[in-house]
VMD Tcl script that draws the C-alpha trace (Angstrom):
set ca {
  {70.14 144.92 118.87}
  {73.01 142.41 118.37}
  {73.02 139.09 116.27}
  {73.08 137.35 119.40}
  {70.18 138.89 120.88}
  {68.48 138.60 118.33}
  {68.79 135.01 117.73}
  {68.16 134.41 121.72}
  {64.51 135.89 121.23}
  {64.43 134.24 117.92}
  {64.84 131.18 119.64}
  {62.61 131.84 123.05}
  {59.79 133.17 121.38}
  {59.39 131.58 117.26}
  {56.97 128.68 118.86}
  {54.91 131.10 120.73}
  {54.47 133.33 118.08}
  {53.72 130.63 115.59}
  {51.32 128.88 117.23}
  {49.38 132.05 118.54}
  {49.69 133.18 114.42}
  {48.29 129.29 113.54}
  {45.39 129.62 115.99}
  {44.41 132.85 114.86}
  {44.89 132.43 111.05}
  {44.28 128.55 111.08}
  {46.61 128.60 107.88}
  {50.32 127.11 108.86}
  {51.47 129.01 105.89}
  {50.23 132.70 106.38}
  {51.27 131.71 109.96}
  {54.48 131.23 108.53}
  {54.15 134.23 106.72}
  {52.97 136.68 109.81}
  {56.05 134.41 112.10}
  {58.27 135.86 109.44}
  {56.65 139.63 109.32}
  {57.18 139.60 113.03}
  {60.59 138.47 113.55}
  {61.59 140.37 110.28}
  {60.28 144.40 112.56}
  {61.99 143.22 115.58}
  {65.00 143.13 113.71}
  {64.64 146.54 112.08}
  {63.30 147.74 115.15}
  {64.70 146.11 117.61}
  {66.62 148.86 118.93}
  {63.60 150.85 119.52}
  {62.27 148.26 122.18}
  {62.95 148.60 125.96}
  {65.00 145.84 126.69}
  {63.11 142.76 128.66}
  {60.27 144.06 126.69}
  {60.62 142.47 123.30}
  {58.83 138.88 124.27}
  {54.81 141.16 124.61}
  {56.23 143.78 122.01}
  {56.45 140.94 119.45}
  {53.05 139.30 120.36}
  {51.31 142.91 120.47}
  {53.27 142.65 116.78}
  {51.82 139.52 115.69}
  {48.43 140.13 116.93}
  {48.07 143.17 114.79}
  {49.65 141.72 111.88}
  {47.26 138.75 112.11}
  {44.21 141.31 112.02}
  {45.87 143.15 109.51}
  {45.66 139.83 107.53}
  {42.65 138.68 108.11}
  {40.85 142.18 107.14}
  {42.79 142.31 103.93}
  {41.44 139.11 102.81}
  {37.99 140.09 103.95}
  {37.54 136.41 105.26}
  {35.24 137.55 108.19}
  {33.34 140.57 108.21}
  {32.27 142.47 111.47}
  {28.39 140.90 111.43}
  {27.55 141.75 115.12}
  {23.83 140.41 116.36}
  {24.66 137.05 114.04}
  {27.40 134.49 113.27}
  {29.67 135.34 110.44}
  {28.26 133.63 107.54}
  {31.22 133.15 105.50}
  {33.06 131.42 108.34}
  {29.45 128.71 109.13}
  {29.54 128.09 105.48}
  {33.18 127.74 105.27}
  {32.81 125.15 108.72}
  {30.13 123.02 106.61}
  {31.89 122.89 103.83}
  {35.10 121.53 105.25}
  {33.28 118.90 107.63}
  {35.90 116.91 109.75}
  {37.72 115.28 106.52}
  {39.22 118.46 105.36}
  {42.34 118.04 107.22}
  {42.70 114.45 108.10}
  {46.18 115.32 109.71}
  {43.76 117.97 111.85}
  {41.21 115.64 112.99}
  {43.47 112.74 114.36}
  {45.63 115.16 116.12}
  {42.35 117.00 117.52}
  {39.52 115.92 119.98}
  {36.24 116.20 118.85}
  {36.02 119.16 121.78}
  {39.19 121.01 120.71}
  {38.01 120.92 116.80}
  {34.17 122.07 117.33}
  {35.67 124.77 120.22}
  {38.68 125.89 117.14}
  {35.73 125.81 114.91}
  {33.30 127.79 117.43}
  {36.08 130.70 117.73}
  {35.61 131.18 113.56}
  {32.65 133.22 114.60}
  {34.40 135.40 116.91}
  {36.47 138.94 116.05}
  {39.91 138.46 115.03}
  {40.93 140.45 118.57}
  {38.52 138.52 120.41}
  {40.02 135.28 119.11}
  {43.70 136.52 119.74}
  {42.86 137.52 122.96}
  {41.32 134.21 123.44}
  {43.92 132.23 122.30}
  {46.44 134.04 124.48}
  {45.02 133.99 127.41}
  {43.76 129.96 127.11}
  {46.08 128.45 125.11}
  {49.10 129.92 125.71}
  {48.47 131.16 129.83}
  {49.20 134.58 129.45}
  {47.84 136.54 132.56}
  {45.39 139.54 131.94}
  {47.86 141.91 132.66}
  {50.39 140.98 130.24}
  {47.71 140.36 127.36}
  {46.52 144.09 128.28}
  {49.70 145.90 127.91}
  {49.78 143.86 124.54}
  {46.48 144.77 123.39}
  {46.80 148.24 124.79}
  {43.64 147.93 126.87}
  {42.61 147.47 130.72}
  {42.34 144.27 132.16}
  {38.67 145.20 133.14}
  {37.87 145.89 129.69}
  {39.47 142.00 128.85}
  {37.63 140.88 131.75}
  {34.38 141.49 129.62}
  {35.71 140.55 126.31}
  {36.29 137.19 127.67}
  {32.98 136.97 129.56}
  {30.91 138.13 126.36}
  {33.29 135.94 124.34}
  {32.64 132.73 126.58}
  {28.91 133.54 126.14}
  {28.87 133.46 122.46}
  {31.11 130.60 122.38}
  {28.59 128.83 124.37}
  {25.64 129.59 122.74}
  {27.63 128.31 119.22}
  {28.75 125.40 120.75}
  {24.98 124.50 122.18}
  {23.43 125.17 119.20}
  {21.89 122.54 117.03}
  {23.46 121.89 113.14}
  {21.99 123.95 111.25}
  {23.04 127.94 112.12}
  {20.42 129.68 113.88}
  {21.03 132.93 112.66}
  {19.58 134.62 115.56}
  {22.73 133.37 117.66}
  {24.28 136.52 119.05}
  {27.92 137.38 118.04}
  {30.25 138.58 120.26}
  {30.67 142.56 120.49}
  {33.75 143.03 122.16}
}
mol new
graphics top color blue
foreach p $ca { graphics top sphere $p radius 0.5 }
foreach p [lrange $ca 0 end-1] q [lrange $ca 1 end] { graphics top cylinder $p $q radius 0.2 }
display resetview
């Protein structure tokens, strides 16, 4: 891969891949961080990837990376039958003033749903986030993820559920809320 190429997809795909680090890390700088990792193995690997392929090789990139993150800091640990407790105490403690940049930008909708998707597996939330907040179609997010599209299908569905049942769910945590498997 060339200079030029390179800074083409630099410049077609750094938002994308920043925001989908952001919404999966919720930190702008390990998003920065994972942005960075990213573009940093296309470039030593860039001539390994089919051309016209780089744009879901890089978010299949990213998507790992951010799990590879998120297990190293141990910030949510696979809990299934109940919400992750860390992340429900972490959402109390913070309460809306945390970020006061966050909560005038956000709705009250978009920052309990953001909030909501703390509970959820780090793949679950990528797969989430690309598929709802930055339109990817099924089939694109599966040859990312390196699954089937049925398989997403019920990620989503079980995903939507929990989501739900978070969302509708008084204050305090009811810890016999069901956590997403998938």
């Amino acid at each position: 891969m060339d200079h030029a190429q390179f800074t083409e997809l630099l410049e077609s795909n750094r938002d994308k891949v920043y925001s989908h680090a952001l919404y999966c890390l919720r930190d702008p700088d390990d998003a920065l961080d994972v942005t960075q990792d990213a573009f940093v193995k296309l470039w030593s690997s860039g001539a390994r990837v089919a051309p016209g392929k780089e744009p879901g090789w890089l978010m299949r990139v990213v998507h790992n990376l951010c799990i590879d993150l998120v297990r190293r800091r141990q910030s949510q640990k696979r809990n299934f039958g109940h919400p992750d407790p860390e992340a429900v105490d972490r959402l109390k403690a913070a309460g809306p003033a945390a970020d006061p940049e966050r909560s005038l930008v956000l709705d009250q909708r978009q920052q309990a749903l953001l909030e909501a998707m703390e509970t959820l597996t780090p793949e679950t939330r990528s797969l989430m986030i690309m598929h709802y907040f930055q339109d990817m179609k099924l089939q694109e997010i599966a040859g990312v993820l390196d699954k089937t599209v049925s398989a997403l299908k019920v990620q989503l569905h079980r995903a939507r559920k929990s989501l739900r049942l978070v969302l509708t769910a008084p204050c305090e945590p009811d810890l016999n809320i069901k956590r997403e498997t998938g």
